[in-house]
Each structure stands twice: as C-alpha cells, then as structure tokens.
C-alpha positions in Angstrom: 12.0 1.6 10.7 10.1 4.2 8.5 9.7 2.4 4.9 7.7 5.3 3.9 8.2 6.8 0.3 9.3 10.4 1.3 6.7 11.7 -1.3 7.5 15.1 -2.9 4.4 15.5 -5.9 1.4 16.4 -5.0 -1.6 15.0 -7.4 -5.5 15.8 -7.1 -7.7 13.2 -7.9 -11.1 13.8 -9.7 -14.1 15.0 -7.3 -16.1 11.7 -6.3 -19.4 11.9 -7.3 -22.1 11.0 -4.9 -22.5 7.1 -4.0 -25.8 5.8 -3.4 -25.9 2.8 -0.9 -27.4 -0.3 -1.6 -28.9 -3.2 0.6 -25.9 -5.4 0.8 -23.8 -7.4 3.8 -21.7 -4.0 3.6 -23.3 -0.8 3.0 -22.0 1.1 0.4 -20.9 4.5 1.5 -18.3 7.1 0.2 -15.9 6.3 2.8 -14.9 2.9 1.8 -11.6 2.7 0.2 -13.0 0.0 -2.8 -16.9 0.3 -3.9 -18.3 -1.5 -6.9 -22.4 -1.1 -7.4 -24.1 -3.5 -9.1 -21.5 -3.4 -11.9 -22.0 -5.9 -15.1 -19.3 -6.9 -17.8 -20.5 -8.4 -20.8 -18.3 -8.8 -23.8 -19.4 -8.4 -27.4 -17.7 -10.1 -29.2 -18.7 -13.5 -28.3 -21.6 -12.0 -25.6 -19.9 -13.6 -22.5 -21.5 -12.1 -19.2 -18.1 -12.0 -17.3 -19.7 -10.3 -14.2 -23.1 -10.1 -13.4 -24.8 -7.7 -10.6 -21.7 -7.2 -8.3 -22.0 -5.1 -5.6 -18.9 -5.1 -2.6 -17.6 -2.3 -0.7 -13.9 -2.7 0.7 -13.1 -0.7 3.9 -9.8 0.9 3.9 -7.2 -1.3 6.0 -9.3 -4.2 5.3 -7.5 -7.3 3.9 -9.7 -9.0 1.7 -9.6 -12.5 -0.3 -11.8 -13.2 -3.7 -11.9 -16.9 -4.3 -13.3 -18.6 -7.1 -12.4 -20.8 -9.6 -11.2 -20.8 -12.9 -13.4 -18.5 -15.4 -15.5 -17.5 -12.0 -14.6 -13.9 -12.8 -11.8 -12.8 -10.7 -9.5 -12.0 -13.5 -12.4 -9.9 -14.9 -13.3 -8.3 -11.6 -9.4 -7.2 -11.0 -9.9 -5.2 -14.6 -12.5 -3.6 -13.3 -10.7 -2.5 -10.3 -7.6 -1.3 -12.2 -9.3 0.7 -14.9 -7.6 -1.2 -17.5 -11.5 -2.3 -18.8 -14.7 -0.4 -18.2 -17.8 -2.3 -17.0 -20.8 -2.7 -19.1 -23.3 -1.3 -16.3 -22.6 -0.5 -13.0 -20.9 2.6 -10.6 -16.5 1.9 -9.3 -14.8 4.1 -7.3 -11.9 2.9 -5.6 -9.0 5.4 -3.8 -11.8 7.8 -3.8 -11.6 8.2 -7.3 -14.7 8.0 -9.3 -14.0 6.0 -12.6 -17.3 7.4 -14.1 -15.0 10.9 -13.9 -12.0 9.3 -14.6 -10.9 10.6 -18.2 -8.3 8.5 -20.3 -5.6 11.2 -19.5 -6.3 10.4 -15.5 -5.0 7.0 -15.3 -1.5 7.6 -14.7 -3.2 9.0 -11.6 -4.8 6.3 -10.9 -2.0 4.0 -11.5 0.2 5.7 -8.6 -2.3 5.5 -6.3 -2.8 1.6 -6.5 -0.3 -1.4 -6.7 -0.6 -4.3 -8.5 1.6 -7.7 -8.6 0.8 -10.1 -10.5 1.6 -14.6 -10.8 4.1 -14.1 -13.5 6.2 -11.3 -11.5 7.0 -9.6 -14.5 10.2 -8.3 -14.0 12.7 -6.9 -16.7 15.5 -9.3 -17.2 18.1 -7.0 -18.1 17.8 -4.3 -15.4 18.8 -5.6 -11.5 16.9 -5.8 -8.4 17.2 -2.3 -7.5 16.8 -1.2 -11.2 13.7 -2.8 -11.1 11.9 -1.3 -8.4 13.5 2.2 -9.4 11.5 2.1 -12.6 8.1 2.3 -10.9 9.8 6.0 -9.6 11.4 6.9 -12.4 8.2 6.5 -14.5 6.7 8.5 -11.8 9.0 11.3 -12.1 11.0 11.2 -8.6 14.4 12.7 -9.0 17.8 10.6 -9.0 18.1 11.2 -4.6 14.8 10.1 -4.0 14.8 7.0 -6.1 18.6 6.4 -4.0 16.5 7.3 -0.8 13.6 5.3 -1.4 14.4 1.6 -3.0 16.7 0.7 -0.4 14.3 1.0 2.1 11.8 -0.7 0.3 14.2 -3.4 -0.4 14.9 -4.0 3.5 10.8 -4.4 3.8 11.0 -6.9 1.3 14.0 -8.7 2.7 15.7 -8.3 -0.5 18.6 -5.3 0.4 21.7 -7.8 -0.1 20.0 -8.6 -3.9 19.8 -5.3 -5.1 22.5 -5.7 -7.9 21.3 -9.0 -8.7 19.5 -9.7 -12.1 15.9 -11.9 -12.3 18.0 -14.9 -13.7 19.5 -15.1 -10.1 16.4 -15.2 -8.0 14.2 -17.4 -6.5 10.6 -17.5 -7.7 10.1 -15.9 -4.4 12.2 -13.5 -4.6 11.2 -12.7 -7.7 7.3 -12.1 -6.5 9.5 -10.0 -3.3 11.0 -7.5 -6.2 7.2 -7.2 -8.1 5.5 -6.8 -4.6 8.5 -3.6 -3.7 7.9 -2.5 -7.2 4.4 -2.0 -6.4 4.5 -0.7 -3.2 7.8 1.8 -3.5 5.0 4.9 -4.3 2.9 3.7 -0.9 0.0 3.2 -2.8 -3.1 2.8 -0.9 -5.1 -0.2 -2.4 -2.4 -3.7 -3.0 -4.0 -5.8 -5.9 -2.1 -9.4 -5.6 -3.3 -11.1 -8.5 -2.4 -14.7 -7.8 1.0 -13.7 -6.3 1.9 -17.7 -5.3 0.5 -19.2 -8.1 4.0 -20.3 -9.4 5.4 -20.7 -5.7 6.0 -24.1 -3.6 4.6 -24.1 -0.2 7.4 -21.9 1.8 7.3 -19.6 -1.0 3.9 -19.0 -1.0 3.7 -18.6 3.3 6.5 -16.1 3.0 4.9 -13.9 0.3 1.4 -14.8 2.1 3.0 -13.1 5.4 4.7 -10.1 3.2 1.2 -9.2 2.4 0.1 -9.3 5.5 3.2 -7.3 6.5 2.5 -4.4 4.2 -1.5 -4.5 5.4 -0.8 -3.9 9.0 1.5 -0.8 7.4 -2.2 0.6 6.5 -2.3 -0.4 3.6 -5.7 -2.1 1.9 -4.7 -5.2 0.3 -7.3 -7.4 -2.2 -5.7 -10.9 -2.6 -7.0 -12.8 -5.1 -6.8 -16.3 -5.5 -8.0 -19.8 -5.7 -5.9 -21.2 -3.1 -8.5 -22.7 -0.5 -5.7 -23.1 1.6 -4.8 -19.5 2.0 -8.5 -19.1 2.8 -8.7 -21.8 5.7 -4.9 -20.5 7.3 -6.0 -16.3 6.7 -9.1 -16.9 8.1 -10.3 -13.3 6.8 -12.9 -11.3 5.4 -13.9 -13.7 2.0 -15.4 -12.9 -1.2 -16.6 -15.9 -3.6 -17.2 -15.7 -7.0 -19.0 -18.2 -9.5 -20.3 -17.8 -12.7 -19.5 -13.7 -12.5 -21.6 -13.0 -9.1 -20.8 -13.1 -5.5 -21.7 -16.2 -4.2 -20.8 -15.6 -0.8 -19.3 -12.7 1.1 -17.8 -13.4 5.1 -16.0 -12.2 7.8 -13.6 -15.3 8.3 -13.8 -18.0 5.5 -11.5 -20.4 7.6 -12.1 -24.1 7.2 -15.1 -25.7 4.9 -15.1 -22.4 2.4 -14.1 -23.7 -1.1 -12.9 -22.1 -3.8 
C-alpha cells in the first residue's frame, strides 16, 4: 500500500549556507539530514546554560535515540531542532534548511517539512479522529479531495481507519499518541521529532507506538526519539545520543544493555 501524501504544492526552502565539518564521532557534512555545530543555549533570565558545545550530525534514514534525564537538556535540544527557540551560539540546519537563513516568515516552511508528536498527544477534543489529522492539511492549504484522499490512508498506517469518526474522549492513550503520530506525518515530512511519545503509556502501549515509529522509519523517513526510557534503549538497540548537564555525554551505534539514561 502507497501511504504517500499525493503532494500538489511545491515550496523552496532557503539556500543552505556552507557547513564547515568538525572533529566529531560523525563528521559534519552538508548531506546529513540533522546537523547542529557546537551550538550553546543560555537563558538570561536566570543565566541557565541549557546546552553547552553540542555538536551531532543525523544521517537521513537514520533512527536516532537522545537519552538523558530530567533537566539533561533534551527538551531544550528538541527547541533547537524545531525552530521554536534560537541558540545562543552555534550553526543548525536540519531538512537542508539553514536556520541562520531562516527568516520568521519561513517557519511555516519549516513546519511542513518536519513532524513533531509530543507525550501529552495534544489532540482537539471537539473535532474526531479524522478531523484531527485533516487539520494538519487544511492548515497547509490542501484542497477538500486531497484531505478525503489522504487521511484515510494515513489512518490505515496508523491502524486507526475504523476510529475515524470517533472523538479523543473515546480513545485509548494509545490511540491517542496513533492520531498525534498521523497528524504529524499526513504531509510526509522528512525528519519525525517524538518527544516522549510513551511517556503516559503502559508497557503494550508504549511497544506498539515504539514499533509505529519504527514502521514510519523504514518508510524513509528520519526519526529522532527522545526519551528517558532505558528500556527503549536496551530493546532498539540503535544509534544513541546521551545528554547530561546540556552536553553529549556519549554518542553510539547500538546503546543496548548497560547504557543508562
């Protein structure tokens, strides 16, 4: 089966600017769908350095885990990535787009060409499954036949056709996180940004969402997961990014048993 948005609006990003590499586990190069270059965030208002020095490069396709604990920096981290802060110091370009290019009147842009679900699912309570997930078209601008077209089929990725004219009240919290995660990905966006997506789930729950992601992945799409779940990290088994204190810690291939959060 075909998920794939039919897409009828063409968008040009910004130019990326050049990207200089750096000495890290991954070299930084142009080609990598998620590069951050020694980027810093301190706040001013009560001078909290929220990220300090990091420098990763994310290759497109990859599935990728960031682990830390509470207040390690991941919430800060997945700002950066998003555009919804800017970094103190420091060079991000993710999608190909250059955020040192990126003007305020760009991030719509940006915003269709990345997916984001978050812990709390944030659905609307009063509009229904399908409803839902139309939204995320409708903002875009796609026409009343493509948004008919489309959320079905994202839907039947999802498992979640049979619910479409169901509200939130009537859904599992894994269902719920199914709706947020077809919401996101009903544009095929290139980059997935699951920001603690089992956080509120039990133990089947989170597996199911866990293999979702890893569903929509082998589609070709990049996914970040982040989380502090160290048993997601043993069972994945995948490329692992630790943070404490605001830097990386530890970057591997597999993080698999005795990595810790």
């Amino acid at each position: 089966m075909d998920w794939r948005v039919q897409q009828t609006k063409k968008e040009t990003a910004p130019t990326p600017k050049p990207v200089v590499e750096t000495k890290q586990r991954r070299p930084i190069r142009q080609c990598n769908m998620i590069m951050m270059d020694r980027v810093s965030k301190r706040y001013e208002d009560d001078g909290l350095l929220a990220l300090d020095n990091v420098s990763l490069s994310i290759a497109p396709r990859e599935f990728a885990i960031v682990i830390g604990a509470s207040g390690a920096g991941k919430s800060t981290l997945l700002k950066m990535l998003t555009r919804e802060e800017k970094p103190t110091k420091g060079k991000i370009v993710v999608g190909g787009i250059d955020y040192d290019k990126l003007d305020d009147r760009d991030i719509p842009l940006l915003r269709r060409r990345i997916g984001v679900i978050f812990q709390d699912f944030r659905l609307l309570p009063n509009r229904t499954v399908f409803e839902n997930v139309a939204l995320s078209l409708e903002i875009a601008g796609y026409s009343n036949k493509e948004i008919r077209d489309n959320v079905p089929r994202m839907l039947e990725v999802v498992g979640l056709r049979s619910k479409a004219d169901k509200f939130p009240s009537h859904l599992s919290g894994g269902e719920k996180q199914r709706v947020a995660i077809a919401r996101a990905m009903v544009r095929q966006p290139k980059i997935l940004f699951a920001d603690e997506p089992t956080g509120n789930l039990d133990s089947r729950n989170t597996w199911e969402i866990v293999k979702l992601l890893l569903k929509i992945n082998s589609f070709g799409t990049t996914v970040v997961l982040i989380t502090h779940s160290n048993e997601i990290v043993r069972r994945l088994n995948t490329r692992t990014i630790k943070l404490d204190h605001g830097k990386i810690v530890a970057d591997v291939e597999h993080g698999g048993e005795g990595f810790q959060a």
